[in-house]
mmCIF entry with sequence, helices, sheets and N, C-alpha, C, O atoms, coordinates in Angstrom:
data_MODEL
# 
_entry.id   MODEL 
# 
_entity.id                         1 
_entity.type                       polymer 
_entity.pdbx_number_of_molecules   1 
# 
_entity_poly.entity_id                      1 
_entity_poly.type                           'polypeptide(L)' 
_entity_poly.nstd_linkage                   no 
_entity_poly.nstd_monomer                   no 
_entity_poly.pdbx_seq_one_letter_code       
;(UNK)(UNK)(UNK)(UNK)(UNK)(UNK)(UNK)(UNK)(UNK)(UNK)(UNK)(UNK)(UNK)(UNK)(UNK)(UNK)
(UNK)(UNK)(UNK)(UNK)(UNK)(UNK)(UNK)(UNK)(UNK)(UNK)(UNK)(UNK)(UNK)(UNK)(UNK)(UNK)
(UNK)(UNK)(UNK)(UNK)(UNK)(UNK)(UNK)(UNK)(UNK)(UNK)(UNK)(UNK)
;
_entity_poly.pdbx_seq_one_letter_code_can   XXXXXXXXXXXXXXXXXXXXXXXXXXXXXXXXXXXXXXXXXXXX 
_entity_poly.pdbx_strand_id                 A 
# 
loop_
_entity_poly_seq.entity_id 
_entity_poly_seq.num 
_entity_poly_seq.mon_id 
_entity_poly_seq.hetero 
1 1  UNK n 
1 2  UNK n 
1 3  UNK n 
1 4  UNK n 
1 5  UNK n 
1 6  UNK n 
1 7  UNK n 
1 8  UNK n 
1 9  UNK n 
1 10 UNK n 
1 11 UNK n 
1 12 UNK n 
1 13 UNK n 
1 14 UNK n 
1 15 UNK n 
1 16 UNK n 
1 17 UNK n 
1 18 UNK n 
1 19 UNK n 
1 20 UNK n 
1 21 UNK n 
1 22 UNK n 
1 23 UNK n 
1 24 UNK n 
1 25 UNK n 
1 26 UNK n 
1 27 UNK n 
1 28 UNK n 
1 29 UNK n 
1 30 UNK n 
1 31 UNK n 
1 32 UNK n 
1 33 UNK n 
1 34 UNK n 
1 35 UNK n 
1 36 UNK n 
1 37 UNK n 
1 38 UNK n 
1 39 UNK n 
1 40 UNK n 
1 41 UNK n 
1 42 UNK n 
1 43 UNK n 
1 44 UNK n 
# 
_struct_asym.id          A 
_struct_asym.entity_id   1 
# 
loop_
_struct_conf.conf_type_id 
_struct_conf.id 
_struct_conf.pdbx_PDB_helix_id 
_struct_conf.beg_label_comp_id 
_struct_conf.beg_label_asym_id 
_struct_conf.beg_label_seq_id 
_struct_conf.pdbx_beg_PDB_ins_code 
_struct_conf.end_label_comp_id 
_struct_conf.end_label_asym_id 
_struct_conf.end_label_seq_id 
_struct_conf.pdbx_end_PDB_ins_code 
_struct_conf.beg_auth_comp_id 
_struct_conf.beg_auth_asym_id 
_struct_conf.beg_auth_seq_id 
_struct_conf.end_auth_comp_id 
_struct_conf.end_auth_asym_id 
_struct_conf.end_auth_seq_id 
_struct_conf.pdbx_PDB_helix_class 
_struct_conf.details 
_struct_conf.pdbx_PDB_helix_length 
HELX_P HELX_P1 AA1 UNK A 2  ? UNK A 19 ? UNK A 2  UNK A 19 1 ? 18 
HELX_P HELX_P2 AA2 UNK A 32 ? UNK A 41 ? UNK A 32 UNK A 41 1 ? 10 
# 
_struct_conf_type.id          HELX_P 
_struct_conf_type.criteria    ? 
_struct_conf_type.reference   ? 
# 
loop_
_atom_site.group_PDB 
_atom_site.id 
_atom_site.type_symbol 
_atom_site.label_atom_id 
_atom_site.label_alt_id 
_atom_site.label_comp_id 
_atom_site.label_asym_id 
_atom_site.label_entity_id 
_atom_site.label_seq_id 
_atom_site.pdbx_PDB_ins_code 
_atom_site.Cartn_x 
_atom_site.Cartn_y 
_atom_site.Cartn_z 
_atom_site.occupancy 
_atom_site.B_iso_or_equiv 
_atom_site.pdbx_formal_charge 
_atom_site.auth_seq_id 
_atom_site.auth_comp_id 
_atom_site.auth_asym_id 
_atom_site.auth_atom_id 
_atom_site.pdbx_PDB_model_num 
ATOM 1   N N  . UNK A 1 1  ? 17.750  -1.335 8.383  1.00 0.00 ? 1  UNK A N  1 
ATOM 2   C CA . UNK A 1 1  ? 16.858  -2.208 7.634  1.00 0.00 ? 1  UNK A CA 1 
ATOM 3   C C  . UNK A 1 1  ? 15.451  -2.206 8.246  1.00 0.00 ? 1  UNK A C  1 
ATOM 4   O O  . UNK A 1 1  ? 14.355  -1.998 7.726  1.00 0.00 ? 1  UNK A O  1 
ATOM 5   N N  . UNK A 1 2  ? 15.746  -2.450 9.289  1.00 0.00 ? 2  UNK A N  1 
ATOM 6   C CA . UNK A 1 2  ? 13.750  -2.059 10.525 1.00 0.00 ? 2  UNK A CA 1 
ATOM 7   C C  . UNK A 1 2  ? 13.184  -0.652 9.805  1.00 0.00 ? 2  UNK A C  1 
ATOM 8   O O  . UNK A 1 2  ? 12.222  -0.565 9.041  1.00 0.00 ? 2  UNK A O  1 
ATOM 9   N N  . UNK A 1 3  ? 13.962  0.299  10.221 1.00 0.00 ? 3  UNK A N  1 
ATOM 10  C CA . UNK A 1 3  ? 13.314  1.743  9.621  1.00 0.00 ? 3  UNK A CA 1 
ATOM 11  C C  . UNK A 1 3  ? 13.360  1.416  8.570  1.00 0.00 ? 3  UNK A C  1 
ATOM 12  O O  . UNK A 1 3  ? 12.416  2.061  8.115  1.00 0.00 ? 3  UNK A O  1 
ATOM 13  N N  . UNK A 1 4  ? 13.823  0.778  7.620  1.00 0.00 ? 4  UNK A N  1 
ATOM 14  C CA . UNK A 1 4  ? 13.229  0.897  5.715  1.00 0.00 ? 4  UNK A CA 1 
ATOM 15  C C  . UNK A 1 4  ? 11.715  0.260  5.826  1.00 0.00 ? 4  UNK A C  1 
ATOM 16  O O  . UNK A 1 4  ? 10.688  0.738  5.344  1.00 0.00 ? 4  UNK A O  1 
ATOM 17  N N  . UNK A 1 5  ? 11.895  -1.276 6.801  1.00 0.00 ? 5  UNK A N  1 
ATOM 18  C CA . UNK A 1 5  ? 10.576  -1.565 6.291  1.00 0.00 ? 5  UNK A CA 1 
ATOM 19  C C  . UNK A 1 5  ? 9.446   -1.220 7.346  1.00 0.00 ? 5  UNK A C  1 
ATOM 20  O O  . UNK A 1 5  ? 8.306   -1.661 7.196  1.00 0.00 ? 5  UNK A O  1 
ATOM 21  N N  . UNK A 1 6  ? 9.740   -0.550 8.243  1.00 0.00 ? 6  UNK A N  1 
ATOM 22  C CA . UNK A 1 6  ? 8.396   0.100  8.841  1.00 0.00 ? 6  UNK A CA 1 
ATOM 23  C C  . UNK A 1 6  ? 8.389   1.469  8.220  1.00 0.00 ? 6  UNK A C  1 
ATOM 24  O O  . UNK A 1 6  ? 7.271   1.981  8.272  1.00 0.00 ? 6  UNK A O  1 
ATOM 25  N N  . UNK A 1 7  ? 9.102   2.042  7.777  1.00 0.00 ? 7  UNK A N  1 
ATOM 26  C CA . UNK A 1 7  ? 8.711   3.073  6.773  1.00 0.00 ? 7  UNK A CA 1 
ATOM 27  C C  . UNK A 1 7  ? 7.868   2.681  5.671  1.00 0.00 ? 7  UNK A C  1 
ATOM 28  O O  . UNK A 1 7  ? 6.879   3.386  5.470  1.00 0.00 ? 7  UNK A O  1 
ATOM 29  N N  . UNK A 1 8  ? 8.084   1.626  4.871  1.00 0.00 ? 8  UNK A N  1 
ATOM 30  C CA . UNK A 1 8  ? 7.362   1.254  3.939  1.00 0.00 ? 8  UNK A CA 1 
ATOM 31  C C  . UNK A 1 8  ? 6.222   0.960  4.413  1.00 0.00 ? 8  UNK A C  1 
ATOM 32  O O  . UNK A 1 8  ? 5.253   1.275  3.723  1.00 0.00 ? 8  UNK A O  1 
ATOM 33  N N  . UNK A 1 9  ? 5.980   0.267  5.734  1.00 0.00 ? 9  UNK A N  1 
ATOM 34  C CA . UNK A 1 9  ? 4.519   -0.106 5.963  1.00 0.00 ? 9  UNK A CA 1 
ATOM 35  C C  . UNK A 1 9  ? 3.681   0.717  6.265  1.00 0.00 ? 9  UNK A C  1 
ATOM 36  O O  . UNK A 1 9  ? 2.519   0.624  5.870  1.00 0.00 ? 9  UNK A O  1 
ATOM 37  N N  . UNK A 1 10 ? 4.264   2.028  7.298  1.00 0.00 ? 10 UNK A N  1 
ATOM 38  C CA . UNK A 1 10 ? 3.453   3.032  7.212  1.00 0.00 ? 10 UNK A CA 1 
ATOM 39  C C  . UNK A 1 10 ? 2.916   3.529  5.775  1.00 0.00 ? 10 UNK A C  1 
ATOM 40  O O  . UNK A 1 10 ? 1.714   3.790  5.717  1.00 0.00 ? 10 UNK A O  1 
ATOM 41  N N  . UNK A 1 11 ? 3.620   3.670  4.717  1.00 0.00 ? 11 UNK A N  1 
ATOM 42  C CA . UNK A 1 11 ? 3.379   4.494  3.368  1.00 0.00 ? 11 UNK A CA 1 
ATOM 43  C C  . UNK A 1 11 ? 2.330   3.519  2.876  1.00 0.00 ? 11 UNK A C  1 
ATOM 44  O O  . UNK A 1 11 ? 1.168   3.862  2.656  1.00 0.00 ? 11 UNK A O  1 
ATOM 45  N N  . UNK A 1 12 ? 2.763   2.362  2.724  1.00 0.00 ? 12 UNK A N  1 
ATOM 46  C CA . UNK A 1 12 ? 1.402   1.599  2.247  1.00 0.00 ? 12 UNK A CA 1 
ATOM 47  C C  . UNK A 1 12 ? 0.122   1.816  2.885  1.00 0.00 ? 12 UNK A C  1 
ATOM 48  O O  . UNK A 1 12 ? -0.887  2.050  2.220  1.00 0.00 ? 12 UNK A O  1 
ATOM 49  N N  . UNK A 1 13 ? 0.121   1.732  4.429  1.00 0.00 ? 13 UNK A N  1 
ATOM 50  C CA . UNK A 1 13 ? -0.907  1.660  5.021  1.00 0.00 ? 13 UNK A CA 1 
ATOM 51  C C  . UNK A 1 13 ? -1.740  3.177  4.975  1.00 0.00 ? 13 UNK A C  1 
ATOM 52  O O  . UNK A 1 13 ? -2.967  3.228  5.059  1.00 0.00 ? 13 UNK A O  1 
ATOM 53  N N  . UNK A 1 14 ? -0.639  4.724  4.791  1.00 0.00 ? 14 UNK A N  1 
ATOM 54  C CA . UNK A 1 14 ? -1.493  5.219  4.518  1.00 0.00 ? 14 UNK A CA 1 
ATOM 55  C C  . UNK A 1 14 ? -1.588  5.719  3.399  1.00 0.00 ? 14 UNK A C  1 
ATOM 56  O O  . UNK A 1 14 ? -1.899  6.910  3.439  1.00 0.00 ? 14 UNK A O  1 
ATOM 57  N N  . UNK A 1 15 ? -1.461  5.341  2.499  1.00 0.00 ? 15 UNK A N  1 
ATOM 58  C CA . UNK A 1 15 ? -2.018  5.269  0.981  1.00 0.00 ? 15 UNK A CA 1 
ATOM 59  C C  . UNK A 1 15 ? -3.096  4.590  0.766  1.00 0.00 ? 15 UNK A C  1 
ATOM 60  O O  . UNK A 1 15 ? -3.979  5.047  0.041  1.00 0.00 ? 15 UNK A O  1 
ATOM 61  N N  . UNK A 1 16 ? -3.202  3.356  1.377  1.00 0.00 ? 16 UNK A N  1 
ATOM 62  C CA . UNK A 1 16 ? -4.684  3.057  1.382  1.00 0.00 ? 16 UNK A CA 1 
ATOM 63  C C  . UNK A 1 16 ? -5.878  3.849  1.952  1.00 0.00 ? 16 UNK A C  1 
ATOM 64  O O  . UNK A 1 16 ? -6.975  4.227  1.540  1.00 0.00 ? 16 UNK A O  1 
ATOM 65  N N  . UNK A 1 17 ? -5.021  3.939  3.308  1.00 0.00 ? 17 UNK A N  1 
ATOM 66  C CA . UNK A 1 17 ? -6.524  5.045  3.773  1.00 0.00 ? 17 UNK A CA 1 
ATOM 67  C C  . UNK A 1 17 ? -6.799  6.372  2.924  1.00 0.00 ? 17 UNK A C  1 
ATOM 68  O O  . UNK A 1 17 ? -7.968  6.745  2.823  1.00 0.00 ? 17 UNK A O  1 
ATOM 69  N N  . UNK A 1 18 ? -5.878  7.031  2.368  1.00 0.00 ? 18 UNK A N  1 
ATOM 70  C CA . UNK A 1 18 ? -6.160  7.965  1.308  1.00 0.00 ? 18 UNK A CA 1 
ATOM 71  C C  . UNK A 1 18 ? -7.054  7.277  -0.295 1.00 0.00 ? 18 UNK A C  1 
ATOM 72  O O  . UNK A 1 18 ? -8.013  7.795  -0.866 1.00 0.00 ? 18 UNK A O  1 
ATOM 73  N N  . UNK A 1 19 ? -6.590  6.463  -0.534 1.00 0.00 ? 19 UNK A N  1 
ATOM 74  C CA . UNK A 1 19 ? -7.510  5.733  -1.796 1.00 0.00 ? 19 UNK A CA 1 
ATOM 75  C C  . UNK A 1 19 ? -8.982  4.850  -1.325 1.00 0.00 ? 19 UNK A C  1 
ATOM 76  O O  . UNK A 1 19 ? -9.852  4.349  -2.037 1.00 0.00 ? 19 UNK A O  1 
ATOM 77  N N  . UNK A 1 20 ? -8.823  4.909  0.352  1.00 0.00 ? 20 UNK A N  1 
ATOM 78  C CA . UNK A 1 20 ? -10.059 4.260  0.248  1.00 0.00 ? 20 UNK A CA 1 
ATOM 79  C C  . UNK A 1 20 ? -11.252 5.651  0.787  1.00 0.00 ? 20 UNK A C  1 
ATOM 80  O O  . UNK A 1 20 ? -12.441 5.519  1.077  1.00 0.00 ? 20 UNK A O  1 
ATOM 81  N N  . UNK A 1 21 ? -10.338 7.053  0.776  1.00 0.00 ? 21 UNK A N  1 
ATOM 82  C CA . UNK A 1 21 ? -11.110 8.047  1.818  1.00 0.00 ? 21 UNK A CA 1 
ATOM 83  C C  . UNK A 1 21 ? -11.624 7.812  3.112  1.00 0.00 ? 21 UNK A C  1 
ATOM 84  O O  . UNK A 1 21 ? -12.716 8.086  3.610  1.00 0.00 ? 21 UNK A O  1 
ATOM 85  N N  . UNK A 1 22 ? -10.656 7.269  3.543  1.00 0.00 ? 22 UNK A N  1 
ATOM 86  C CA . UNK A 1 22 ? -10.823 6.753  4.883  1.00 0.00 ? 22 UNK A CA 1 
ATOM 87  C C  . UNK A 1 22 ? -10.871 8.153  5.896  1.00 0.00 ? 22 UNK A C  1 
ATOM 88  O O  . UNK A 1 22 ? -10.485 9.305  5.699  1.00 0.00 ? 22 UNK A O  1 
ATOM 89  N N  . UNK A 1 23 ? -11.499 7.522  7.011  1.00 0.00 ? 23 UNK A N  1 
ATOM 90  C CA . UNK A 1 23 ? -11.464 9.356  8.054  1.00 0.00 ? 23 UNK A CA 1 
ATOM 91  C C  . UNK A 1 23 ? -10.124 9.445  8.748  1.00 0.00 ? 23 UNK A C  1 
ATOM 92  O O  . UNK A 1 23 ? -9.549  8.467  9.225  1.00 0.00 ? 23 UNK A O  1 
ATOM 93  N N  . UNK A 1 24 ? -9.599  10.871 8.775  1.00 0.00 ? 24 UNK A N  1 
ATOM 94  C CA . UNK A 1 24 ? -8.553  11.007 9.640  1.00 0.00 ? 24 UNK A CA 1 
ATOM 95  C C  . UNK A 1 24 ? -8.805  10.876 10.722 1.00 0.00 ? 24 UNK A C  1 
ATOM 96  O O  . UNK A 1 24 ? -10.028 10.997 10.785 1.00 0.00 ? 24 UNK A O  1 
ATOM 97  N N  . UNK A 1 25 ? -8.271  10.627 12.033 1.00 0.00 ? 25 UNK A N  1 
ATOM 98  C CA . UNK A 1 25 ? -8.554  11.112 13.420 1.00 0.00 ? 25 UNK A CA 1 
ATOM 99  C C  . UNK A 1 25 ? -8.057  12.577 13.443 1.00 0.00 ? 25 UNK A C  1 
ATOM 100 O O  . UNK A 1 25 ? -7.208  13.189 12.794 1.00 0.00 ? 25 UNK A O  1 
ATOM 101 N N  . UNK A 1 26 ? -9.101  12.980 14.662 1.00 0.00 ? 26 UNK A N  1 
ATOM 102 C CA . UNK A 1 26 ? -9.148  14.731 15.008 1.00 0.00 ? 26 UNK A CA 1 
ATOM 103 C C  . UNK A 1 26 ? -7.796  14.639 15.539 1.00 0.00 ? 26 UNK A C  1 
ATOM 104 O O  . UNK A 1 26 ? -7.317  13.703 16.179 1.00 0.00 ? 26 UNK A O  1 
ATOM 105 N N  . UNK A 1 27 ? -7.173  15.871 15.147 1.00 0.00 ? 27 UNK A N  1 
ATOM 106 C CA . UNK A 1 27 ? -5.643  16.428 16.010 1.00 0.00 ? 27 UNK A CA 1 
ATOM 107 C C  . UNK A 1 27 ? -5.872  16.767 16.980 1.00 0.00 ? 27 UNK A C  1 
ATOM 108 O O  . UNK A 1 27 ? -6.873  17.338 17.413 1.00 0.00 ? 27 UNK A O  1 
ATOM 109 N N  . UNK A 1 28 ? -4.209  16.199 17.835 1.00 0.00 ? 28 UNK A N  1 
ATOM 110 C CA . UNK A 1 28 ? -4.878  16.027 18.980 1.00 0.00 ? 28 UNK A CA 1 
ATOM 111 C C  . UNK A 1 28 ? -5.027  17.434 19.729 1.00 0.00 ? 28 UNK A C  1 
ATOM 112 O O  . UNK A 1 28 ? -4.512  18.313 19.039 1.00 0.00 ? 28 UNK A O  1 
ATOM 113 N N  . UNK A 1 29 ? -5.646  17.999 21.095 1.00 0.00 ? 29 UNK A N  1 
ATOM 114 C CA . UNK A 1 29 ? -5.500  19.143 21.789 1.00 0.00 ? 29 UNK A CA 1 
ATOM 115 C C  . UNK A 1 29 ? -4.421  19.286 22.660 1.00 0.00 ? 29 UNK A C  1 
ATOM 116 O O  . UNK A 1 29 ? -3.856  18.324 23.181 1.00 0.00 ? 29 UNK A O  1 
ATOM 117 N N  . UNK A 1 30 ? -4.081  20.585 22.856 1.00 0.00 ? 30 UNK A N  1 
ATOM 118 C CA . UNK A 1 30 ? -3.222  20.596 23.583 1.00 0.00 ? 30 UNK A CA 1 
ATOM 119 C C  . UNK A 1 30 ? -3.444  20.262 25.332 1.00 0.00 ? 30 UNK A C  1 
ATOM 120 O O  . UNK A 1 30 ? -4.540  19.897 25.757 1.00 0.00 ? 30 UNK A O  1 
ATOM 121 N N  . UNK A 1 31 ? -2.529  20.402 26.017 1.00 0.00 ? 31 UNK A N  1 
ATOM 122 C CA . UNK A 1 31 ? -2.451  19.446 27.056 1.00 0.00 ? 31 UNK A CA 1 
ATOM 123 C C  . UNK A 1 31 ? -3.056  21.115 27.723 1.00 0.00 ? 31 UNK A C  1 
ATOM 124 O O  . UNK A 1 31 ? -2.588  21.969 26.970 1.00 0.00 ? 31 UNK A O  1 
ATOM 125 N N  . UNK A 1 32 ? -3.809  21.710 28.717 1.00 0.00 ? 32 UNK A N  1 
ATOM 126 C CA . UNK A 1 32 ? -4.157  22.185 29.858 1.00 0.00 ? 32 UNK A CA 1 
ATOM 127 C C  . UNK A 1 32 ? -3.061  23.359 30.262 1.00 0.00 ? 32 UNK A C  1 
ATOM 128 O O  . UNK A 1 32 ? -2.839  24.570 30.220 1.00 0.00 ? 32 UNK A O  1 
ATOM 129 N N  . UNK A 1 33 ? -2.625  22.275 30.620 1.00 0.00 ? 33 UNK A N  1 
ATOM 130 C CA . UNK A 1 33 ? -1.281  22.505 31.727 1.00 0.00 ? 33 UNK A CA 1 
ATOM 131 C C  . UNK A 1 33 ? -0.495  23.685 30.935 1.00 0.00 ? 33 UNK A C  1 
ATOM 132 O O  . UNK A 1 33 ? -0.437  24.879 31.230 1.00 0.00 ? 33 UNK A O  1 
ATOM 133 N N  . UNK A 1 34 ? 0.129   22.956 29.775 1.00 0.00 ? 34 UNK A N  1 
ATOM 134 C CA . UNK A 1 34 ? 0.948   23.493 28.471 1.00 0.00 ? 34 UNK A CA 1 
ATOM 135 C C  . UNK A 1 34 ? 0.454   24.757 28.061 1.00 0.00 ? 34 UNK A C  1 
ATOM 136 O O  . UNK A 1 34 ? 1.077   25.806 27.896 1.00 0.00 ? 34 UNK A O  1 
ATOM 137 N N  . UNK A 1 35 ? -0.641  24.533 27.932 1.00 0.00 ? 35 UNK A N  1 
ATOM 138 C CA . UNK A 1 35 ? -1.739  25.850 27.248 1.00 0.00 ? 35 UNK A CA 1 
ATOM 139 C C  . UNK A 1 35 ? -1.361  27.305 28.501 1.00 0.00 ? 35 UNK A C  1 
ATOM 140 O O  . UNK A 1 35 ? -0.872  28.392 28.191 1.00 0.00 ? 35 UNK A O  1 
ATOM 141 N N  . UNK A 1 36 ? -1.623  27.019 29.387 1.00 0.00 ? 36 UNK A N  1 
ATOM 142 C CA . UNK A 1 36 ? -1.429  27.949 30.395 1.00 0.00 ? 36 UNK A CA 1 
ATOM 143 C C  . UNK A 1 36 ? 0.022   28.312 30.956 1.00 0.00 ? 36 UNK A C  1 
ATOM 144 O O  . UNK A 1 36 ? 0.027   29.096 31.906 1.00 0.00 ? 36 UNK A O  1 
ATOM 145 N N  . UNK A 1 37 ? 0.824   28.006 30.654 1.00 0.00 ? 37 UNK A N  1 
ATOM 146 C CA . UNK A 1 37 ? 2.443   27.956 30.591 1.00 0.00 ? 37 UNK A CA 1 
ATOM 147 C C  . UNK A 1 37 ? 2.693   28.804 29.509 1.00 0.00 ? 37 UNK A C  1 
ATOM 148 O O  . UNK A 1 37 ? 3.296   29.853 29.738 1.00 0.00 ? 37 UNK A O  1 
ATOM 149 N N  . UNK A 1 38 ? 2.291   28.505 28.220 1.00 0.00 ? 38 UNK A N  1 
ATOM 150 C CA . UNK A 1 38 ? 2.368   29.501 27.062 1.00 0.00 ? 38 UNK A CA 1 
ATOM 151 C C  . UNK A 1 38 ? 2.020   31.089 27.714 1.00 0.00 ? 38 UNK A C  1 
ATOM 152 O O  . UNK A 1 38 ? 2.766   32.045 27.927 1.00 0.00 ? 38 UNK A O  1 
ATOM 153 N N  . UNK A 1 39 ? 0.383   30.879 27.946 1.00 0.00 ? 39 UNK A N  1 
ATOM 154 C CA . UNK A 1 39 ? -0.100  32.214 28.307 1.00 0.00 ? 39 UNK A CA 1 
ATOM 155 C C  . UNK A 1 39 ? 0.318   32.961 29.177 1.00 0.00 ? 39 UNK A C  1 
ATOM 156 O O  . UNK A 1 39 ? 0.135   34.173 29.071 1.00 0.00 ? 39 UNK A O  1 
ATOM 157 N N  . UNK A 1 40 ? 1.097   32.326 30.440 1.00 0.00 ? 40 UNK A N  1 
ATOM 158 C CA . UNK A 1 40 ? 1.711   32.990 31.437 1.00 0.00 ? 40 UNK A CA 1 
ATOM 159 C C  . UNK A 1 40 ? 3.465   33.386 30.139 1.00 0.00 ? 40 UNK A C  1 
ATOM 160 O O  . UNK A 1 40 ? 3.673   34.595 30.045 1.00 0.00 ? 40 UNK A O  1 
ATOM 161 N N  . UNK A 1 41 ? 4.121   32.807 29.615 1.00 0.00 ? 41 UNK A N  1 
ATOM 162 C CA . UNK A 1 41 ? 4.782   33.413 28.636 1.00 0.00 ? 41 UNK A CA 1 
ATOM 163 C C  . UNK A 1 41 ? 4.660   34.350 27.911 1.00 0.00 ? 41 UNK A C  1 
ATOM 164 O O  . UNK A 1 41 ? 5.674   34.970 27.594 1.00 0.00 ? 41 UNK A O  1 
ATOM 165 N N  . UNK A 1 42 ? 3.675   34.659 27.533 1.00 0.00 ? 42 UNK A N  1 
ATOM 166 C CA . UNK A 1 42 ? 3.258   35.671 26.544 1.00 0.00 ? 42 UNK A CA 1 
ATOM 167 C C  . UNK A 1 42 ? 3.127   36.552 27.050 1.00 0.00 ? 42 UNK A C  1 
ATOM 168 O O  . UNK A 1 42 ? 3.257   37.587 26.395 1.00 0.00 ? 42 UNK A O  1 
ATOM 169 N N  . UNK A 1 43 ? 2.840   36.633 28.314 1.00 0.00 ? 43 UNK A N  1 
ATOM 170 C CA . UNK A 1 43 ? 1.846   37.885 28.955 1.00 0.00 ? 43 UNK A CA 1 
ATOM 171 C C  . UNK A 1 43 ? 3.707   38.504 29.461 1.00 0.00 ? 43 UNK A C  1 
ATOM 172 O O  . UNK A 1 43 ? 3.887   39.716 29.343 1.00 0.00 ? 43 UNK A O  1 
ATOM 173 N N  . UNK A 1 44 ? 4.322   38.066 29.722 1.00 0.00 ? 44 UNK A N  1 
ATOM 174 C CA . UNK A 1 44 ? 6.074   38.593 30.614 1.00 0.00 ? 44 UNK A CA 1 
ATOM 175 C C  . UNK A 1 44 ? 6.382   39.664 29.984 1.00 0.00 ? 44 UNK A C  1 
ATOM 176 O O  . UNK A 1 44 ? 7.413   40.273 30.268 1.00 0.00 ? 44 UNK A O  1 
# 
């Protein structure tokens, strides 16, 4: 019953910000650390 209605509140809340063209926030970056863990992966 919690997850039905915080599901619903999220959907309302962002339906408004879509009808009011509200700004997204920037996605976020990746972490440093992570980034360089990949690259040492790739390179094996």
């Amino acid at each position: 019953m919690i997850g039905t209605l915080t599901a619903l509140q999220w959907f309302i809340y962002d339906s408004v910000k879509v009808y009011f063209k509200l700004p997204r926030p920037p996605p976020p970056e990746m972490p440093l650390s992570l980034r360089k863990k990949l690259e040492a992966a790739g390179k094996s």
